[in-house]
C-alpha positions as CSV (number, residue, x, y, z in Angstrom):
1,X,-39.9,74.7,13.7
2,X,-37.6,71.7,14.9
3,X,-37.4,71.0,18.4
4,X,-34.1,72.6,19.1
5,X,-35.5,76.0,18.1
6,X,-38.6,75.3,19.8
7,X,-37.1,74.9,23.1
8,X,-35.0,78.0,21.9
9,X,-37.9,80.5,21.6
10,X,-39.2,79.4,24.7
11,X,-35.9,80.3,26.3
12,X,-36.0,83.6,25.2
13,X,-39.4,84.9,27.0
14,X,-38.8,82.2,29.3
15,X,-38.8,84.1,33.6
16,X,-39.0,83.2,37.1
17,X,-40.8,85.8,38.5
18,X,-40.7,86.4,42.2
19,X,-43.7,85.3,43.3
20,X,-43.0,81.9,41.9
21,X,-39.5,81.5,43.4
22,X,-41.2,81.8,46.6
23,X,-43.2,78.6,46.3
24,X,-41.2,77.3,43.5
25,X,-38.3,77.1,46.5
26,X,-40.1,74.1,48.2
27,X,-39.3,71.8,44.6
28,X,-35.8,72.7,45.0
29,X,-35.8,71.5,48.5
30,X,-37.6,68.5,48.1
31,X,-35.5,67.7,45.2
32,X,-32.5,68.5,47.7
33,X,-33.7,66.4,49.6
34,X,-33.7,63.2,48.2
35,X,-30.7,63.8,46.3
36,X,-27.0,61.5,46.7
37,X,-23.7,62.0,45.2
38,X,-21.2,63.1,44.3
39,X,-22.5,62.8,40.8
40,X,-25.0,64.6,40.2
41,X,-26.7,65.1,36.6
42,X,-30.0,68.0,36.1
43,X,-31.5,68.0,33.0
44,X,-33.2,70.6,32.2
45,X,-31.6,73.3,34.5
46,X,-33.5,76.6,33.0
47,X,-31.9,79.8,34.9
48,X,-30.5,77.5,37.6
49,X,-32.9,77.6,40.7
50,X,-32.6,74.2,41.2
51,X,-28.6,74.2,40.2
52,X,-27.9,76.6,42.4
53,X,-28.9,74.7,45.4
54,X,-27.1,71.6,44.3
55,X,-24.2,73.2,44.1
56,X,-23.6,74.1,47.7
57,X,-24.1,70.4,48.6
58,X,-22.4,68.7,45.5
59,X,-19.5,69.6,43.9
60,X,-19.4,67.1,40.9
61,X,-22.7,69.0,39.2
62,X,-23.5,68.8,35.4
63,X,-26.7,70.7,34.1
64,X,-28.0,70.2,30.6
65,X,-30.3,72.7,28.9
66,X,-31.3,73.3,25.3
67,X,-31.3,77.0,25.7
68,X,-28.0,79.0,25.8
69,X,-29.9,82.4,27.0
70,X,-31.3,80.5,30.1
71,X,-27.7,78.6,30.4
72,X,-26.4,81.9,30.4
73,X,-28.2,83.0,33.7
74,X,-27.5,79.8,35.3
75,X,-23.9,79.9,35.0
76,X,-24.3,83.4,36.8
77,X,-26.1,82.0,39.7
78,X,-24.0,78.4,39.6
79,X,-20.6,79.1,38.6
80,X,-19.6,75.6,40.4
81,X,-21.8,73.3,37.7
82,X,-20.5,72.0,34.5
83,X,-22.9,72.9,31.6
84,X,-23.9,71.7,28.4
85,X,-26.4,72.9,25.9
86,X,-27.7,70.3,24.3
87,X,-30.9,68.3,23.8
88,X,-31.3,65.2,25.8
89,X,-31.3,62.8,22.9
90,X,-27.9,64.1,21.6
91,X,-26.3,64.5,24.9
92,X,-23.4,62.0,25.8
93,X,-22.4,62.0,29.2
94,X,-20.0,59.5,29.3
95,X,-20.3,58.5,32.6
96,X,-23.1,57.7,35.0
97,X,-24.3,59.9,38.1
98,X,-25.7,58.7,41.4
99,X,-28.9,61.0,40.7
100,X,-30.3,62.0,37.7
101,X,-32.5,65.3,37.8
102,X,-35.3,65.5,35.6
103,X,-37.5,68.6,36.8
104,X,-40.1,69.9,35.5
105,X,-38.8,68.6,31.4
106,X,-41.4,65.8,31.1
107,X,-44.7,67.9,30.6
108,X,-42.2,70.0,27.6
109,X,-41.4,66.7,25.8
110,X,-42.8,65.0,22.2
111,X,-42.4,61.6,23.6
112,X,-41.8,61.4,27.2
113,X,-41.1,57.3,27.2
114,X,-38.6,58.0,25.0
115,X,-36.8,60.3,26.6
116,X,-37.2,58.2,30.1
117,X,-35.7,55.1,28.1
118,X,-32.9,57.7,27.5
119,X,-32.2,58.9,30.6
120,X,-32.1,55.9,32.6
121,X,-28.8,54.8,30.9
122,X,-27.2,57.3,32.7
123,X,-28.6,56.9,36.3
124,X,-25.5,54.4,38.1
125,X,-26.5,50.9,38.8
126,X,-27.6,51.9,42.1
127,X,-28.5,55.5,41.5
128,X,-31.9,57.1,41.2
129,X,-33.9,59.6,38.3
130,X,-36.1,62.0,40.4
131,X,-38.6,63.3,38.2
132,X,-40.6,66.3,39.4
133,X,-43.8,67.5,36.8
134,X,-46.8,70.1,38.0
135,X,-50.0,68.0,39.1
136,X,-53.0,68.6,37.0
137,X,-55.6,67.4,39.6
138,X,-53.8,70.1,42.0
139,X,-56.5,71.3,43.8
140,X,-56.0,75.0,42.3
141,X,-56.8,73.5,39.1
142,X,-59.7,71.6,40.2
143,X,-60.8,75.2,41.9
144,X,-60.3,76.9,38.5
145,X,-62.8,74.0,36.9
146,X,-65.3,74.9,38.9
147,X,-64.8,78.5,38.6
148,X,-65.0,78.0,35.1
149,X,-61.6,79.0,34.3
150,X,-60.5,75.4,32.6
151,X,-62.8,72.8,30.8
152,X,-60.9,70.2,33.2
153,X,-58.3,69.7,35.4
154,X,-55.3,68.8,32.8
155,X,-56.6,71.4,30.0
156,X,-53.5,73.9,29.5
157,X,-54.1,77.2,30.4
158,X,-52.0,80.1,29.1
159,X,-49.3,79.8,31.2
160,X,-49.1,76.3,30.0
161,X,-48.7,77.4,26.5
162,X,-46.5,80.5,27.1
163,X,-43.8,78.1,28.6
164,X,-44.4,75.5,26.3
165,X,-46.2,72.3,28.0
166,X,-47.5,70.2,26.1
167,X,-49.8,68.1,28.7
168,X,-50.2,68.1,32.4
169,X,-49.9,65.2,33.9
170,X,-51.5,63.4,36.7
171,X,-50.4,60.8,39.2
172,X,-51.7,58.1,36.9
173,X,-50.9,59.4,33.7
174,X,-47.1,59.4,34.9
175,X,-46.9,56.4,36.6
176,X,-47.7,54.8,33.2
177,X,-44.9,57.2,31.5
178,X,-42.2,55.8,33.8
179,X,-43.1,52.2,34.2
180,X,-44.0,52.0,30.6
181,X,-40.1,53.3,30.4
182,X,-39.3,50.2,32.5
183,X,-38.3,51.9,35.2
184,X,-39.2,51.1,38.8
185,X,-40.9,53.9,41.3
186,X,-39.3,54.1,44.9
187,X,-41.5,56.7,45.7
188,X,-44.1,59.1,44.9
189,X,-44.8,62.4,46.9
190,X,-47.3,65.5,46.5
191,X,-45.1,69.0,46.9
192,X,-46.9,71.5,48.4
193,X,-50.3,71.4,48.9
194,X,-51.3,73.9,46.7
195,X,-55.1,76.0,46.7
196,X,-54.2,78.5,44.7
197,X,-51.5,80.3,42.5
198,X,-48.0,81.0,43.1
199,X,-48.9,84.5,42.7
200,X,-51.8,84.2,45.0
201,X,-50.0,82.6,48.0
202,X,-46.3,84.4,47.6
203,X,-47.8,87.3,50.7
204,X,-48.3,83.9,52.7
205,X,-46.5,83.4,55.8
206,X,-44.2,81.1,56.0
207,X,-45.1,79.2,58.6
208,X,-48.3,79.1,56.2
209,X,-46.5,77.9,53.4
210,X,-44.6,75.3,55.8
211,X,-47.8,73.5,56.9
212,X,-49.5,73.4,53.3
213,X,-45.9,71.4,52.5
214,X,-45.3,69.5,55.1
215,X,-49.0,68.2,54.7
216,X,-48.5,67.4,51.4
217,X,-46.0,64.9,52.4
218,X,-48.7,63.4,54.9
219,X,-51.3,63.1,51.9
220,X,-51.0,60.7,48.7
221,X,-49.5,62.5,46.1
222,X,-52.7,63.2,43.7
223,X,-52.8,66.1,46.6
224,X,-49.9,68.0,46.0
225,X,-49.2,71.2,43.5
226,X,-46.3,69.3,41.8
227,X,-45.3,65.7,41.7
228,X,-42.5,63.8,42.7
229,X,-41.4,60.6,41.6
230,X,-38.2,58.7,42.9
231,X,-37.2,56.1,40.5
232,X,-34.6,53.8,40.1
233,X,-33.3,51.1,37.2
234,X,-35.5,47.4,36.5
């Protein structure tokens, strides 16, 4: 199976189930957050979470997925966005964006130097990539190593492999990904301190889930449920 139908199949069982959105909603906001335009570029869109909230901010949007079911559903929930199916090493912008969106695509990747060395073509001289991955020395992880649930902390899990990851990364492991890209980081952030599932915090309250985020951003990254890198061109 070649890498286009790979990323096809996973498209078709591929869901965002409730009780993710819920916690899920705190990447799109951080990612909000340290967005500029008016150019924006997502890669990777999936069914448009993260689109969707661009998209009442920005109006020069373009998401890229490989996946024309999941495109499908994001041009539901975005009409506003520009979309291309493609994969990112055949895609041709044209044009450079003030932020470049790469969220949650580098854990999915063969070669995620590669694709970074990519990518940063089309981030504007003084633009910025934000790069968000899931955190394998998350503290739910670490709890499911000791429960016996995972061998370690980066080991992929079902979920993992139903959605197609093919490693989890830790603060270290993609700090070497994106400087070894010869990109520069500008930042790097925890999102969400995170003890336990999505599924298992969704009945939190938010004032609840508020804290454990807002503390995440007080503590060095390796703390946080997902990762956030800001980077920008050498």
């Amino acid at each position: 199976m070649n890498e286009q139908q790979h990323l096809v199949e996973i498209g078709k069982t591929y869901s965002m189930f409730d009780k993710d959105q819920k916690v899920n909603a705190f990447r799109s906001r951080t990612i909000l957050e340290y967005t500029t335009g008016p150019k924006v570029l997502e890669l990777g869109c999936a069914d448009g979470l993260v689109t969707e909230l661009l998209c009442r901010h920005f109006k020069g949007v373009v998401a890229v997925d490989a996946s024309e079911e999941l495109l499908a559903k994001a041009r539901v929930r975005a009409p506003e966005a520009t979309y291309h199916q493609a994969l990112f090493e055949q895609f041709e912008p044209g044009t450079t964006f003030d932020t470049v969106i790469l969220g949650h695509v580098l854990e999915h990747v063969q070669d995620p130097i590669a694709i970074l060395q990519i990518i940063q073509k089309w981030v504007a001289p003084k633009g910025k990539l934000i790069i968000t991955v899931p955190n394998g020395n998350s503290v739910h992880r670490r709890i499911g190593v000791e429960m016996g649930m995972l061998k370690y902390p980066t080991e992929l899990n079902e979920d993992d492999i139903r959605i197609g990851h093919r490693r989890v990364f830790t603060v270290e492991t993609l700090r070497t990904a994106v400087l070894s890209s010869g990109l520069n980081i500008l930042k790097e952030e925890g999102i969400l301190l995170k003890p336990l599932s999505n599924r298992q915090m969704f009945d939190w309250p938010d004032t609840m889930l508020e804290a454990y985020y807002t503390l995440a951003k007080k503590l060095p990254a390796e703390f946080g449920g997902e990762l956030c890198f800001i980077c920008s061109k050498a």
